[in-house]
N, C-alpha and C positions, 0 to 999 in steps of 0.2 A: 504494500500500500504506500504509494506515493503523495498521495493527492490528500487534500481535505474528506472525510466523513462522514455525513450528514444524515443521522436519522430521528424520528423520534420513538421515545419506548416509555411503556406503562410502567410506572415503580409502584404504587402503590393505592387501592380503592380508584379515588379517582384523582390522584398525580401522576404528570406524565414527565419527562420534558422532552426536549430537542435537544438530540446530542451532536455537537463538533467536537472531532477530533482533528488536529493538525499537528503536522509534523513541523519537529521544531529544531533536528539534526539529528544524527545516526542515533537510535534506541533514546530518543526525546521526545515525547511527547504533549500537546495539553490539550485537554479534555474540558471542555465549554459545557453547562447545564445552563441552557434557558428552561425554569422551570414555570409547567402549569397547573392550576387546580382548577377543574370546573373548564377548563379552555380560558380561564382566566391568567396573565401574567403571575408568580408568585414570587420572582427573583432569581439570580443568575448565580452559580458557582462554578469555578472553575478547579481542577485538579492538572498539576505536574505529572505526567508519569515517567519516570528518569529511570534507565536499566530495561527499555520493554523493547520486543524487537515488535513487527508490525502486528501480525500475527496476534500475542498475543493483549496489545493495545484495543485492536479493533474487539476482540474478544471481549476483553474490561466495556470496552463503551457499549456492546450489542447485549451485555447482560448486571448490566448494574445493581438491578433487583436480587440476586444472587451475593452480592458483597456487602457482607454486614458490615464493614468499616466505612462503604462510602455512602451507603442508607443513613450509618448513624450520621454521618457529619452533613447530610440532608435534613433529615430528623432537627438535628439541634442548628443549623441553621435557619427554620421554617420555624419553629414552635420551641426554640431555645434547650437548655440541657434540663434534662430529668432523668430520675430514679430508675 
């Protein structure tokens, strides 16, 4: 994967976001969340991914819902830290 990545994917009930990946040099990544609720705007994140070759980047971005490290820093970005 060269190019930019552009999909969107269901995380959770009803949030979604639109994910960008872009390549930022050999096994560098960043990972863009525009995220939605309701199809409403809810805020943007963005993750580094440093050490990933393509492969397994696009993989991280087409399954997010699956990684509970970056749900939670969703989670507590959205509705803040909790218990």
């Amino acid at each position: 994967m060269g190019d930019n990545l552009d999909l969107i994917t269901a995380l959770e009930g009803r949030l979604k976001a639109a994910v960008n990946l872009s390549p930022r040099g050999e096994q560098r990544w960043v990972m863009t969340l525009r995220l939605l609720y309701d199809g409403h705007p809810a805020g943007n994140l963005s993750f580094n991914l440093d050490g990933y070759d393509a492969g397994e980047a696009e993989a991280l971005a087409r399954n997010i819902p699956h990684h509970p490290g970056l749900m939670r820093e969703i989670d507590e970005y959205l509705w803040g830290e909790s218990d």
